[in-house]
VOROMI-541119 format. One record per residue: x, y, z of N, C-alpha, C in turn; residue number from 1; residue in one letter. Coordinates in Angstrom, 2 decimals. Example, Ala and Ser with C-alpha at 12.3 -4.5 7.8 and 13.67 -1.06 7.14 Angstrom:
// residues 2
[site [13.19,-5.69,7.80],[12.30,-4.50,7.80],[13.20,-3.30,7.80],1,a]
[site [12.85,-2.25,7.08],[13.67,-1.06,7.14],[12.90,0.03,7.87],2,s]
//
This chain:
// residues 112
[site [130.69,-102.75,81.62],[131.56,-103.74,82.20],[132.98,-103.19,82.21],1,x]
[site [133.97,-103.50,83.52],[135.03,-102.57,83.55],[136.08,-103.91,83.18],2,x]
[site [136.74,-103.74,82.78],[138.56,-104.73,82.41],[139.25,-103.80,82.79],3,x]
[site [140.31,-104.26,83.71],[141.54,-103.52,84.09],[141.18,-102.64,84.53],4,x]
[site [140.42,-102.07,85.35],[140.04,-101.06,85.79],[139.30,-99.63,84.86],5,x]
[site [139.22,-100.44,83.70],[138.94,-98.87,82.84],[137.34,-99.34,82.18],6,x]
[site [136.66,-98.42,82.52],[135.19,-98.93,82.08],[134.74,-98.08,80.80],7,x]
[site [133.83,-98.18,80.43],[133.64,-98.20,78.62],[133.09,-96.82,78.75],8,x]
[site [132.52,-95.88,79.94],[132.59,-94.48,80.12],[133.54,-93.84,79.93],9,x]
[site [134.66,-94.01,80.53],[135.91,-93.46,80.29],[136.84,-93.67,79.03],10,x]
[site [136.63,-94.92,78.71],[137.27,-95.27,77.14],[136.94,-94.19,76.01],11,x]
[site [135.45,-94.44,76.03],[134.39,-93.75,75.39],[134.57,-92.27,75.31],12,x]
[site [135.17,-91.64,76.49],[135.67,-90.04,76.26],[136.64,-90.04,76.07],13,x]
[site [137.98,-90.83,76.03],[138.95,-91.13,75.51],[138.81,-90.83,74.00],14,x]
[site [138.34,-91.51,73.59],[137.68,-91.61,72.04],[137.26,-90.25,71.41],15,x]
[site [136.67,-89.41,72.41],[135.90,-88.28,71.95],[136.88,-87.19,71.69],16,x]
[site [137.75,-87.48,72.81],[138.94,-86.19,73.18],[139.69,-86.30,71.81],17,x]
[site [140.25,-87.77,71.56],[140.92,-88.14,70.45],[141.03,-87.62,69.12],18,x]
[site [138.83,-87.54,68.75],[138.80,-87.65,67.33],[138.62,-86.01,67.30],19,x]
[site [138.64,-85.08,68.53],[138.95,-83.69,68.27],[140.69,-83.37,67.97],20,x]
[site [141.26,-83.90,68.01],[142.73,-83.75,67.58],[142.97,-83.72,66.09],21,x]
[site [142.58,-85.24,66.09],[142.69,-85.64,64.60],[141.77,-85.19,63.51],22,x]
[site [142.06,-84.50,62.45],[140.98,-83.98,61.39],[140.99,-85.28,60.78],23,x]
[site [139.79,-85.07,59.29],[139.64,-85.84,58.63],[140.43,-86.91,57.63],24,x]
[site [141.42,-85.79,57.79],[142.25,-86.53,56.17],[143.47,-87.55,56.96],25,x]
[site [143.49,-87.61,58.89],[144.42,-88.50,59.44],[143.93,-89.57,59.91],26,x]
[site [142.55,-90.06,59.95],[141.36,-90.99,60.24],[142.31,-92.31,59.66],27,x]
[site [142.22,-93.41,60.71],[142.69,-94.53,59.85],[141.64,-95.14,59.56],28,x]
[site [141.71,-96.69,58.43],[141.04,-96.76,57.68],[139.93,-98.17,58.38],29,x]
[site [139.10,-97.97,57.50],[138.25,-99.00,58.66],[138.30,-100.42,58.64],30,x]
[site [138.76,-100.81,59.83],[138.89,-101.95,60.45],[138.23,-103.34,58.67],31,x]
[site [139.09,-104.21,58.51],[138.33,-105.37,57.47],[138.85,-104.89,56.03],32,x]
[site [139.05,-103.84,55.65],[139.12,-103.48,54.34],[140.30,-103.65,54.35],33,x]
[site [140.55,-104.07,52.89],[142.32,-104.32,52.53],[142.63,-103.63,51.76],34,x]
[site [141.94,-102.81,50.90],[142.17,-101.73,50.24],[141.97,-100.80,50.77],35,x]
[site [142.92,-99.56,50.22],[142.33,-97.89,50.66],[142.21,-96.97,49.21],36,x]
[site [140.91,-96.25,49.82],[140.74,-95.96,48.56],[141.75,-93.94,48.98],37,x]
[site [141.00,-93.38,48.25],[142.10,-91.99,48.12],[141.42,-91.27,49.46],38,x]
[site [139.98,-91.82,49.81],[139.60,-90.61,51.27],[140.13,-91.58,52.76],39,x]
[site [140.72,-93.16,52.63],[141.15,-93.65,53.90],[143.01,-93.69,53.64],40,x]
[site [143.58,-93.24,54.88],[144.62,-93.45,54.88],[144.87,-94.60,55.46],41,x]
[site [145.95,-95.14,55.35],[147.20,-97.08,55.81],[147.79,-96.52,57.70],42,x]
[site [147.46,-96.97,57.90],[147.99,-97.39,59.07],[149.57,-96.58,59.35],43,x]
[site [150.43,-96.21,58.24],[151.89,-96.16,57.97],[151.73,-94.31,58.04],44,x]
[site [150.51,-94.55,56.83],[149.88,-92.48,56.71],[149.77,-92.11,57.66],45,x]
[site [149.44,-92.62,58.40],[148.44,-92.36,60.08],[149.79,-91.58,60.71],46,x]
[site [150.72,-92.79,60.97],[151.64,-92.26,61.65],[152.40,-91.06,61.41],47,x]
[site [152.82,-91.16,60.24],[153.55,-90.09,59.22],[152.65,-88.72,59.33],48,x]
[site [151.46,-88.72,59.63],[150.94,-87.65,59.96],[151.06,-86.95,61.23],49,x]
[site [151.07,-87.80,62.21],[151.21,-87.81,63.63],[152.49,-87.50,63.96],50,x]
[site [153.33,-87.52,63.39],[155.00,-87.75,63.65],[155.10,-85.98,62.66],51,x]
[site [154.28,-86.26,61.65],[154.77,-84.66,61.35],[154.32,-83.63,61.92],52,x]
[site [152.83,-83.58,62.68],[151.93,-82.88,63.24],[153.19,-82.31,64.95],53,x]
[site [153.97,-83.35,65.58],[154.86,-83.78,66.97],[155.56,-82.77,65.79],54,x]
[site [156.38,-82.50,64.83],[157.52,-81.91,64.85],[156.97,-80.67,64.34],55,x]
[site [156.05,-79.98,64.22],[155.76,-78.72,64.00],[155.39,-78.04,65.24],56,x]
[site [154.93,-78.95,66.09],[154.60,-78.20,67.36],[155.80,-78.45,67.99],57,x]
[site [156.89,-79.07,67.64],[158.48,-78.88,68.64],[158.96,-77.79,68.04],58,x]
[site [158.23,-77.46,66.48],[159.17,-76.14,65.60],[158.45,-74.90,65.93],59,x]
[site [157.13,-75.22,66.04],[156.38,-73.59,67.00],[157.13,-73.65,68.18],60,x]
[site [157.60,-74.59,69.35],[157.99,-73.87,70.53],[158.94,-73.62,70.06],61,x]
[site [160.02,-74.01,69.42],[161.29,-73.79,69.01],[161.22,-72.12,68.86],62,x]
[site [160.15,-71.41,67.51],[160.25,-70.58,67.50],[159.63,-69.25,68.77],63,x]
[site [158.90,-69.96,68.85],[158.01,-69.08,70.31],[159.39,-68.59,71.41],64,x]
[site [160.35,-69.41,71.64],[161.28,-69.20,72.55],[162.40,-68.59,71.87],65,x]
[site [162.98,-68.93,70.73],[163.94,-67.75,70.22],[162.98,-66.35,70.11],66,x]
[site [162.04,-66.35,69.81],[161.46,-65.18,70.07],[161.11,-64.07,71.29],67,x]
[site [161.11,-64.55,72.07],[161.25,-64.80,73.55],[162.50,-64.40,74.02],68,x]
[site [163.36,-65.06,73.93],[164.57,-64.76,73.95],[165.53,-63.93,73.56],69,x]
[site [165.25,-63.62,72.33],[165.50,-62.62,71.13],[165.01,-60.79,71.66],70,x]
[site [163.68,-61.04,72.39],[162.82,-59.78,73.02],[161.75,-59.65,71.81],71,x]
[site [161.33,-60.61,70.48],[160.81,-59.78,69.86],[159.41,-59.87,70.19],72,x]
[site [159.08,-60.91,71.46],[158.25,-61.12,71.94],[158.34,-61.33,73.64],73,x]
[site [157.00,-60.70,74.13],[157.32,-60.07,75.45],[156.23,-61.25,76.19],74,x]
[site [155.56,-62.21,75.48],[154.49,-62.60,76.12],[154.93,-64.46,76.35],75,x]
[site [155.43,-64.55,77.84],[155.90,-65.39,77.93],[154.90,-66.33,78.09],76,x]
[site [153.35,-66.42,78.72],[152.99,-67.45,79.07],[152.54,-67.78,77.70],77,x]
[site [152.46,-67.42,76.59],[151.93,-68.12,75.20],[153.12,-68.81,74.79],78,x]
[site [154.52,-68.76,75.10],[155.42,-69.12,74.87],[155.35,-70.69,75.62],79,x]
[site [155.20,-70.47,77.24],[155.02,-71.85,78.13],[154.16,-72.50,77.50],80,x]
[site [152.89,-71.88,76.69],[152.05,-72.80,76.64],[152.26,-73.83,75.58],81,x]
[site [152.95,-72.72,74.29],[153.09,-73.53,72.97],[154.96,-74.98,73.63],82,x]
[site [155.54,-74.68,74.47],[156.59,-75.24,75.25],[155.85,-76.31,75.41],83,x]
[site [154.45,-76.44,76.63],[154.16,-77.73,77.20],[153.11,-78.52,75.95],84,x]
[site [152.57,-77.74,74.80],[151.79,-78.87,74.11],[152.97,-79.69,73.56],85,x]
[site [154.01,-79.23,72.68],[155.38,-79.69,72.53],[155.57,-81.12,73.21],86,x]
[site [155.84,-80.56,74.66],[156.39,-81.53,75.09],[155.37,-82.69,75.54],87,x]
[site [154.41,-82.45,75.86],[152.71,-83.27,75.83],[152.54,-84.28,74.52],88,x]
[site [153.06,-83.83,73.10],[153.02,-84.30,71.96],[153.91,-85.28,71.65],89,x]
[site [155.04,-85.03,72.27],[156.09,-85.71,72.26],[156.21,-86.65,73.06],90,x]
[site [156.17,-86.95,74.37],[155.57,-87.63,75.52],[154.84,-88.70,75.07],91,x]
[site [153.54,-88.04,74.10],[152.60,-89.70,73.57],[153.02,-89.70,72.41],92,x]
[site [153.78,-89.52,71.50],[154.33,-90.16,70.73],[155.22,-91.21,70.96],93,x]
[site [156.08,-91.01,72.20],[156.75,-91.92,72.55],[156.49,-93.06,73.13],94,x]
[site [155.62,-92.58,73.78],[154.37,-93.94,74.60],[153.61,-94.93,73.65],95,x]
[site [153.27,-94.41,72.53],[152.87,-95.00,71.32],[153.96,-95.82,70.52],96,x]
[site [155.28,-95.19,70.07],[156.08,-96.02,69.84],[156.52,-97.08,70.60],97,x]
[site [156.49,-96.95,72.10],[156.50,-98.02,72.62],[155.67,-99.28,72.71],98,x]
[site [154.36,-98.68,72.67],[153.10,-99.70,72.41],[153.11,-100.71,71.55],99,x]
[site [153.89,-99.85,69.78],[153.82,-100.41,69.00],[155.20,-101.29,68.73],100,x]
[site [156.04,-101.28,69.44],[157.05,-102.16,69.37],[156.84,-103.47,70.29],101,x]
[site [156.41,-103.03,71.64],[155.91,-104.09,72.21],[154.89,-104.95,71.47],102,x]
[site [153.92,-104.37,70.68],[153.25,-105.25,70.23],[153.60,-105.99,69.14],103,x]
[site [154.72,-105.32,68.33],[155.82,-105.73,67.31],[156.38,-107.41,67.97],104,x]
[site [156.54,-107.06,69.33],[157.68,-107.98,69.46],[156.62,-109.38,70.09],105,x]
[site [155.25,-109.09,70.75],[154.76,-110.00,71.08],[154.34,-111.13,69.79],106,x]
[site [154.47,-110.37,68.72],[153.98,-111.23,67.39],[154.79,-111.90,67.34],107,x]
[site [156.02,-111.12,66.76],[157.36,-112.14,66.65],[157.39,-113.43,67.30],108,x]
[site [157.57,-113.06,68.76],[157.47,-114.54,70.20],[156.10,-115.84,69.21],109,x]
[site [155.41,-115.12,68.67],[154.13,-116.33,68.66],[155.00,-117.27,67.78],110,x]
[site [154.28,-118.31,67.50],[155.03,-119.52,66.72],[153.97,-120.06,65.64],111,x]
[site [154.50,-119.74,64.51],[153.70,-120.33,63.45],[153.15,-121.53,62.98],112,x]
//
């Protein structure tokens, strides 16, 4: 069944692409539980992982291009490439922070 145009095929590899990014130890924790024990990370970990994972790949292109630049490296398209995951990483991080403020703010609006 499709909503909004996106049907549960496509979600579904969404999902797949996803959980090849993320290793084990950035998994958030499962849905109902209010505790975490030491193998699920909080919702807060999640991010903090994600946000550190975005600034190491802005600090590989960082270095890929002074290197580059420098001459001590001659091989530019490994340079573009480590450039566009960078900026790819950064891109949905930001899209995500947006998600999560919007959804920040739709709570707020509700009325208790």
């Amino acid at each position: 069944m499709a909503m909004d145009g996106i049907s549960n095929s496509s979600s579904s590899a969404l999902g797949r692409e996803f959980k090849i990014e993320i290793d084990q130890n950035s998994q958030l924790s499962k849905p109902g539980l209010t505790s975490t024990s030491k193998d699920e990370l909080s919702f807060a970990d999640s991010l903090k992982t994600a946000i550190n994972k975005v600034d190491q790949l802005q600090k590989s292109a960082d270095e890929k291009t002074q290197d580059l630049l420098t001459g001590k490296s001659t091989n530019i398209h490994e340079t573009l490439i480590t450039v566009e995951k960078a900026e790819i990483a950064l891109k949905l991080m930001t899209s995500v922070r947006n998600k999560i403020i919007d959804a920040y703010q739709e709570i707020m609006k509700m009325q208790v």
